[in-house]
C-alpha positions in Angstrom: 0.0 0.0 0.0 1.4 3.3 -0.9 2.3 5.6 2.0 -0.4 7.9 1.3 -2.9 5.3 1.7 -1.5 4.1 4.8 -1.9 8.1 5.8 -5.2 8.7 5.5 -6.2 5.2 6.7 -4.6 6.2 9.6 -6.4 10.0 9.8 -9.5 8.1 9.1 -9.2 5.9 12.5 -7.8 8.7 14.5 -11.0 10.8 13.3 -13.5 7.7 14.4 -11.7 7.3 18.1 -11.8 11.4 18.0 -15.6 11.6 17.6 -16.5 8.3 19.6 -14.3 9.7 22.5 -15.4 13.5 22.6 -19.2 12.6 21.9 -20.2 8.7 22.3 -23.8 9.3 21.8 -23.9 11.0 18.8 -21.4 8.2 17.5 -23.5 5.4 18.7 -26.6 7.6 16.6 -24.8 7.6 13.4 -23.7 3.6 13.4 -26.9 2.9 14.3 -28.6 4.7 11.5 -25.5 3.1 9.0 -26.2 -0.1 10.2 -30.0 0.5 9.3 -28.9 1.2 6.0 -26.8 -1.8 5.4 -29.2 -3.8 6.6 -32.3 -2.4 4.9 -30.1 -2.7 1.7 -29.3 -6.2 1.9 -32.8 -7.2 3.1 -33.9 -5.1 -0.1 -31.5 -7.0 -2.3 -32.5 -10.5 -1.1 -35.7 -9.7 -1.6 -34.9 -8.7 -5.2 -33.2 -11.8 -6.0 -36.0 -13.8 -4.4 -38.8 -12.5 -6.8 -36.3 -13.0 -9.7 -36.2 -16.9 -8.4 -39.9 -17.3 -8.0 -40.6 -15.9 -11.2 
């Protein structure tokens, strides 16, 4: 990996244990609304494949 990669990787992480540290709540608020996401975009994509399946 190229050492700006590995930079900004690195920024990245010290960013997320910035915000989770200085303001947990608000963290916890936005992986819980990503994880909706995810899941509700999975689900949605199953779902998609499954009526393809059953005709």
């Amino acid at each position: 990996m190229p050492p700006v990669k590995k930079i900004v990787m690195w920024l990245v992480v010290v960013f997320l244990l910035y915000a989770i540290l200085t303001s947990p709540q608000s963290a916890a608020d936005i992986f819980g609304s990503a994880w909706d996401v995810l899941s509700n975009g999975v689900r949605n994509i199953a779902e998609f494949f499954d009526s393809l399946l059953r005709g």
